[in-house]
C-alpha positions in Angstrom: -5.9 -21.1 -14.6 -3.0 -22.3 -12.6 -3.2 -25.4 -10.1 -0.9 -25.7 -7.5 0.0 -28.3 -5.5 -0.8 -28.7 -1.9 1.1 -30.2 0.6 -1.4 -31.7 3.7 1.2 -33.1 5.8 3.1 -29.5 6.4 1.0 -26.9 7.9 0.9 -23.2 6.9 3.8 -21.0 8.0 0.8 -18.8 9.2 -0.1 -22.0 11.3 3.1 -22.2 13.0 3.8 -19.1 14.8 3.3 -16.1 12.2 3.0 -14.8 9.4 4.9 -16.3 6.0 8.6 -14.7 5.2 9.4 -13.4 1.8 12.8 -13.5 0.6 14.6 -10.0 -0.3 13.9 -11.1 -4.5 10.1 -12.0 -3.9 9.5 -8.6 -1.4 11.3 -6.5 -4.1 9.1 -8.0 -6.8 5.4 -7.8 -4.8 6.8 -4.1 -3.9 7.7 -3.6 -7.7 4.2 -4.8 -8.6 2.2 -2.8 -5.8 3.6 0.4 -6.8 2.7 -0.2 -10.6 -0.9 -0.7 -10.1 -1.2 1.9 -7.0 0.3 4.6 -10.1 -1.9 3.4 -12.5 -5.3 3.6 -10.8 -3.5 6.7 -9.1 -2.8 8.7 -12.6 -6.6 7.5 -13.8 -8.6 8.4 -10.6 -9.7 11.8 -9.3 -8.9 13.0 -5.7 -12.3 13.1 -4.3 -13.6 16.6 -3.0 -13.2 15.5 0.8 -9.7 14.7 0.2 -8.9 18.3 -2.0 -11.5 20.1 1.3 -9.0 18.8 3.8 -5.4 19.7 1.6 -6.7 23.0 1.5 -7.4 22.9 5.2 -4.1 21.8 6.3 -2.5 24.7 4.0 -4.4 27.0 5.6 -3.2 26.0 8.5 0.3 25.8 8.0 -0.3 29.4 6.1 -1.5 30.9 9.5 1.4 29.2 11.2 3.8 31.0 9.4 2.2 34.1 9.6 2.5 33.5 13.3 5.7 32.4 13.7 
């Protein structure tokens, strides 16, 4: 495991007045990394029966909105 080194005279950006800011390299790498693991549990996972139950609400809805309009 990796050990860091901590610095206890310099509170945590969090500590002063918000959250900590990421650089435009580091956000486009934790995005990078986010969307790989949300595809790969999303390609091996199952959409659960209350999720499919309310898809085929909504396009029932929008069916009968058509039909109406």
């Amino acid at each position: 495991m990796a050990q860091f080194a901590v610095d206890r005279v310099s509170p945590p950006p969090a500590a002063i007045g918000g959250p900590p800011q990421l650089d435009g390299e580091m956000r486009q790498h934790l995005g990078c990394t986010l969307r790989e693991v949300y595809e790969r549990t999303l390609d091996t996972q199952p959409i659960p029966d209350s999720q499919v139950d309310l898809l085929l609400q909504l396009r029932h809805k929008e069916r009968n909105l058509q039909r109406a309009g």
